[in-house]
ZASEZA-734471 format. One record per residue (C-alpha): y negated, x negated, z negated. Coordinates in pm, 1 decimal. Layout:
REM ZASEZA-734471
+----------+----------+----------+
|        v |        u |        w |
+----------+----------+----------+
|        Y |        X |        Z |
...
+----------+----------+----------+
This chain:
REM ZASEZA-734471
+----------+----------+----------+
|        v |        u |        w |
+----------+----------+----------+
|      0.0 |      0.0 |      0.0 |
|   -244.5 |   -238.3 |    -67.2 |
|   -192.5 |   -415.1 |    266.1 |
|   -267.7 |   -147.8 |    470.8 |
|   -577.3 |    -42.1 |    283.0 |
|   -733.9 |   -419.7 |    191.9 |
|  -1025.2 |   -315.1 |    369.7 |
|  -1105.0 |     -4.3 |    144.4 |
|  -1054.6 |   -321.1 |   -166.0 |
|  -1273.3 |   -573.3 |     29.0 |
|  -1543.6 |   -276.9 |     33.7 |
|  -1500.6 |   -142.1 |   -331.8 |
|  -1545.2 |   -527.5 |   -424.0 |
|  -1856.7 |   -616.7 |   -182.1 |
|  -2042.2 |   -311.8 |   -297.7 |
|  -2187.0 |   -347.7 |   -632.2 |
|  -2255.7 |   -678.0 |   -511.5 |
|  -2459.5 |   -588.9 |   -191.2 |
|  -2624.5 |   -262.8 |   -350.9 |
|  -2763.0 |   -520.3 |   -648.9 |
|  -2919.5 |   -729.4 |   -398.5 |
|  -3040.6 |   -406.5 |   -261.8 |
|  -3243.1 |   -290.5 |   -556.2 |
|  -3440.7 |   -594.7 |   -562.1 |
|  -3609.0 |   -520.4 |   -284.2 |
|  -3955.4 |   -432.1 |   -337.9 |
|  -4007.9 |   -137.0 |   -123.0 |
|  -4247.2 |     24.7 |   -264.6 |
|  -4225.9 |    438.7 |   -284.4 |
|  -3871.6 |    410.8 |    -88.4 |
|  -3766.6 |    293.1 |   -422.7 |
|  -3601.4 |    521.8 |   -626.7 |
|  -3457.5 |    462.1 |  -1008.6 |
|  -3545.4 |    123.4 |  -1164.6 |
|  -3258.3 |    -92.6 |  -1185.7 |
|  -3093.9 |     43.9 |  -1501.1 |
|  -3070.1 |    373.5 |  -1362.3 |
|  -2899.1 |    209.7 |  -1031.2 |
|  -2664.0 |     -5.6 |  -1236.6 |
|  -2532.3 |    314.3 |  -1427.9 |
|  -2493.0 |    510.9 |  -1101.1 |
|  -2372.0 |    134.0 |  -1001.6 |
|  -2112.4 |    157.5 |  -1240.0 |
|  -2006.6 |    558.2 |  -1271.6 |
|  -1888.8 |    488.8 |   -903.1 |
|  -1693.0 |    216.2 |   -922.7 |
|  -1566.8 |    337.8 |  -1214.2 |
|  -1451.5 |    640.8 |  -1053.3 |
|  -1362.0 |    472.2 |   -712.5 |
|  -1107.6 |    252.7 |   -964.6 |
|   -943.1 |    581.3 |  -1062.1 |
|   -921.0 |    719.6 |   -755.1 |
|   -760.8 |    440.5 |   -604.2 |
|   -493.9 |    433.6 |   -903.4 |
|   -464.3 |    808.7 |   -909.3 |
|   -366.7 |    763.5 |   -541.5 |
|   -168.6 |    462.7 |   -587.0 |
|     60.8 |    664.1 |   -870.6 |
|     95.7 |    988.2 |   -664.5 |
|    232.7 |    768.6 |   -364.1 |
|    468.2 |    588.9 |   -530.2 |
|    576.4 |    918.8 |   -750.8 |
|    623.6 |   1085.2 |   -403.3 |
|    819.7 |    752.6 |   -268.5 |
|   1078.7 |    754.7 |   -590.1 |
|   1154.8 |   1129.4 |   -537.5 |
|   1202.5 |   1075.4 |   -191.6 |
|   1445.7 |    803.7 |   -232.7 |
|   1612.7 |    958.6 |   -565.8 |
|   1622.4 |   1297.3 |   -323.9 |
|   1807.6 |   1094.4 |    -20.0 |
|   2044.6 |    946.9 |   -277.1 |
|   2168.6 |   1241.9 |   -409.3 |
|   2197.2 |   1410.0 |    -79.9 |
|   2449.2 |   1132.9 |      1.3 |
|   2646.4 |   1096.9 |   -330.7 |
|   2668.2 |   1475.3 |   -282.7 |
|   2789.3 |   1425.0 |     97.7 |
|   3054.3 |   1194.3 |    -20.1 |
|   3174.6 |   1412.5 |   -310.5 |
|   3236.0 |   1688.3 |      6.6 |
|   3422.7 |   1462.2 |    211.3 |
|   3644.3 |   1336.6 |    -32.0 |
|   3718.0 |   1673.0 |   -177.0 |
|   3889.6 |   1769.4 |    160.9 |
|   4002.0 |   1462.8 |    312.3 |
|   4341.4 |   1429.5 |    420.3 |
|   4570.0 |   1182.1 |    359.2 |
|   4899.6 |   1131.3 |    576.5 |
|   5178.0 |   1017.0 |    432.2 |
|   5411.6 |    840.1 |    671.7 |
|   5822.9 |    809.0 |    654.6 |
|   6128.4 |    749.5 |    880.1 |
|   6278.0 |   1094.9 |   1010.2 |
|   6542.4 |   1227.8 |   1212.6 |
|   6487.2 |   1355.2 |   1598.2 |
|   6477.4 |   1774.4 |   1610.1 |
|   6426.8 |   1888.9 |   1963.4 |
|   6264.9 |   2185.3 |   1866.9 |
|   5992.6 |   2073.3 |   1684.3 |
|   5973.1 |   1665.9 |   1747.2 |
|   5646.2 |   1593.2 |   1899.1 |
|   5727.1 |   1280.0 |   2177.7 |
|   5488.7 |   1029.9 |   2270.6 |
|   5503.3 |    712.3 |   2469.2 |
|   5224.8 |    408.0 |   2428.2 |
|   5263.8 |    139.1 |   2744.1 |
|   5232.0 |   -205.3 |   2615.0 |
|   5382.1 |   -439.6 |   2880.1 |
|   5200.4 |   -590.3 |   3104.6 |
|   5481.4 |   -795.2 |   3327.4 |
|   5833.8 |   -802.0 |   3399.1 |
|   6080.4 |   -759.4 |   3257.3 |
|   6022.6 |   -565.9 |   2956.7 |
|   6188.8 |   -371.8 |   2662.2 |
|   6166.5 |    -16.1 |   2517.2 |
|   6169.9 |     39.9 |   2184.6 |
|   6193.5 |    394.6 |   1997.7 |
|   6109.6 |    542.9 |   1645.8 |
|   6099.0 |    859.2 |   1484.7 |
|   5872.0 |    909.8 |   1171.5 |
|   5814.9 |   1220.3 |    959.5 |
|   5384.6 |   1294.5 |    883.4 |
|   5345.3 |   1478.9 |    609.6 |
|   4998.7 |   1591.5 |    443.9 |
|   4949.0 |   1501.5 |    111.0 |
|   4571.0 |   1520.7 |    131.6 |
|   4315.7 |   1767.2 |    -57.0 |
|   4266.9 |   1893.1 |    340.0 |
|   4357.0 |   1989.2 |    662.7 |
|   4456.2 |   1735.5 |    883.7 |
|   4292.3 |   1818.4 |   1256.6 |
|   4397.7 |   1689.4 |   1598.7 |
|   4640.1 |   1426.0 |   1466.5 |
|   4713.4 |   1151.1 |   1736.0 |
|   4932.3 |    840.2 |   1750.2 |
|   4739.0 |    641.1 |   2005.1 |
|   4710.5 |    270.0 |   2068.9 |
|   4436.6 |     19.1 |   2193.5 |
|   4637.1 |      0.3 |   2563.7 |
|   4740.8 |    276.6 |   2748.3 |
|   4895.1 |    668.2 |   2595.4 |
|   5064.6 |    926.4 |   2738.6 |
|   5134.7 |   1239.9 |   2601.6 |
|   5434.4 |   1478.7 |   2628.3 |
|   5183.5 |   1819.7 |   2686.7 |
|   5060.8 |   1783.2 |   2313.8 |
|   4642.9 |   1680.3 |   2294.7 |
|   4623.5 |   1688.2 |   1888.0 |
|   4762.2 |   1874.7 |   1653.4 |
|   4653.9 |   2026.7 |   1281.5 |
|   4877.4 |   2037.0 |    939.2 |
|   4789.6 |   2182.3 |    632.6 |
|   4817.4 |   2043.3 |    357.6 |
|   5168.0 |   1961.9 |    213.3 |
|   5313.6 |   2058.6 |    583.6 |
|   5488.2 |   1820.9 |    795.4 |
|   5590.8 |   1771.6 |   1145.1 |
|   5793.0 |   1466.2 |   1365.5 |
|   5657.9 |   1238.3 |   1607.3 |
|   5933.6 |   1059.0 |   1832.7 |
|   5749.5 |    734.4 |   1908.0 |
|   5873.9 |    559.9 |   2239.6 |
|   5679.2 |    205.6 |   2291.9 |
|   5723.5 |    -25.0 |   2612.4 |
|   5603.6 |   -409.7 |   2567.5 |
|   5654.2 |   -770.0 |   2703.4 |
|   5920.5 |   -994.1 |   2505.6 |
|   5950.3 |  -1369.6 |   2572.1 |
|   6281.2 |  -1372.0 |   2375.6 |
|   6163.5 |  -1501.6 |   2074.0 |
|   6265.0 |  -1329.7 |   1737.8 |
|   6091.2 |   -982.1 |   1595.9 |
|   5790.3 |   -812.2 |   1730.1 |
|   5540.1 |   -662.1 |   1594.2 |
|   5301.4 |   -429.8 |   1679.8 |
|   5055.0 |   -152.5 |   1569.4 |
|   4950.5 |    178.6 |   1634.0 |
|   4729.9 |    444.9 |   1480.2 |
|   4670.1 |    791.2 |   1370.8 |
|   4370.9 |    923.8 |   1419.9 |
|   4219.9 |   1295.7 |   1313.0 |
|   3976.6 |   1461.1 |   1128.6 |
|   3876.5 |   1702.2 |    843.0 |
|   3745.7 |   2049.1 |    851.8 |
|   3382.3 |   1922.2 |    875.8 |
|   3459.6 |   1698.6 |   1150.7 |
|   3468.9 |   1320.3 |    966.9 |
|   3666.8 |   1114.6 |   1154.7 |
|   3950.7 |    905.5 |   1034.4 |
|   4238.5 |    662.5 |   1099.1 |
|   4566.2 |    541.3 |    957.3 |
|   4765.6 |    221.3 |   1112.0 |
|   5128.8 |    211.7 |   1104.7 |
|   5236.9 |   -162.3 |   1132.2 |
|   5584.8 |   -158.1 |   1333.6 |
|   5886.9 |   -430.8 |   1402.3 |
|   6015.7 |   -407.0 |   1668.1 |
|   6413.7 |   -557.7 |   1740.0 |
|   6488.7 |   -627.8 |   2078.4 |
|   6852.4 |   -604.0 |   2139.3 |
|   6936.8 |   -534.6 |   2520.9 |
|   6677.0 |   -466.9 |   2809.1 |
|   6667.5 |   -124.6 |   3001.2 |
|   6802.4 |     92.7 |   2662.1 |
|   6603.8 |    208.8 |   2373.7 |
|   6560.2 |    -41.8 |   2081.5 |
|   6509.0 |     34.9 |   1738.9 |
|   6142.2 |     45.9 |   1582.0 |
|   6100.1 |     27.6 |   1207.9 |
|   5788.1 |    118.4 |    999.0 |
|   5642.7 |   -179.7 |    745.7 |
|   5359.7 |    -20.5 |    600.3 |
|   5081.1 |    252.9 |    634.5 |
|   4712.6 |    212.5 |    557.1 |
|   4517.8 |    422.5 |    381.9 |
|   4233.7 |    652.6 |    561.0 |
|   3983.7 |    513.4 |    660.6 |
|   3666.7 |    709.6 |    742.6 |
|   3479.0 |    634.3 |   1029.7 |
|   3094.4 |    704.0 |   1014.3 |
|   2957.1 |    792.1 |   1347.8 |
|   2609.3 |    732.6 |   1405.5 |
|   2399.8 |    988.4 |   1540.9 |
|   2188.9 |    825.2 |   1849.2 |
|   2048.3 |   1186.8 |   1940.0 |
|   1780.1 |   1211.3 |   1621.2 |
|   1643.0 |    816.5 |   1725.7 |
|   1592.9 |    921.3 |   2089.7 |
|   1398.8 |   1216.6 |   2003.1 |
+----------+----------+----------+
């Protein structure tokens, strides 16, 4: 504050100065008040300029901490929401049911020849939420079996048959990653990785896939461009 308004200071300090160089003057009948009478409406002015300036100082300041406390709330009360209806996906091997296993295939390899590997995993919802427009997608290329997302409740479940093709230079276990990715009823956007070995036995059949660990979700904050451009 007092950087942008140094010139107001520069002129509250110069004045008294100037204005008692002023009243020296002898000019005649354009002189009004003898000195005294100038120094005490010298002094009521500054004096009251001085208050003003802290009176406005105060109030700008009192409006900056309740703007601040105001914004921090908002958020702490933003992040109590979120968490009170995130979801949480709990991951597991399964067992392949035609009628309700969900297949998807994620294209790794890049050169020939390659392997194919396969895994099926159980998601179940142990979140405080709904889970919406679950995907198991990868940084390469997905394709899906007719399914774009789907939703689970919580403590419902459903199957995902995971088929994964990728290079192999013959050399011991790989392993790979893929993730889940969905969101909340409030749209907040989230992801879980599932960190995979994968045992090459025999080109040109399925190989098995086994699950080493889940993360946790992890929320994504998207930044709104739209509100900067305007």
């Amino acid at each position: 504050m007092i950087k942008k308004n140094w010139k107001l200071i520069v002129i509250a300090i110069l004045s008294p100065i100037i204005l008692s160089q002023i009243i020296r003057l002898p000019l005649g009948n354009w002189t009004i008040g003898n000195e005294e009478s100038w120094i005490g409406f010298l002094g009521s002015y500054i004096g009251a300029l001085i208050s003003g300036v802290i009176t406005l100082f105060v109030f700008v300041k009192t409006i900056e901490y309740y703007r601040e406390t105001d914004q921090a709330e908002k958020e702490k009360q933003k992040e109590q929401n979120r968490m009170s209806i995130m979801p949480y996906l709990k991951v597991t091997g399964g067992t392949a049911d035609n009628s309700e296993t969900i297949d998807t295939f994620i294209g790794k390899s890049k050169t020939e020849p390659n392997f194919q590997f396969e895994t099926i995993f159980e998601i179940e919802n142990i979140g405080l939420g709904s889970a919406i427009g679950i995907l198991v997608e990868s940084d390469d290329s997905v394709l899906w079996s007719g399914v774009k997302g789907i939703a689970l409740a919580v403590g419902n479940k459903t199957v995902f048959k995971l088929s994964m093709e990728m290079d192999y230079n013959g050399k011991g276990i790989l392993e790979t990653v893929c993730e889940l990715r969905f969101s909340d009823l409030i749209n907040n956007q989230y992801t879980q990785t599932i960190y995979l070995a994968a045992f090459p036995v025999k080109e040109g059949v399925n190989n098995w896939m086994q699950i080493i660990e889940v993360s946790s979700p992890i929320h994504k904050v998207v930044i709104d461009t739209s509100a900067k451009m305007t």
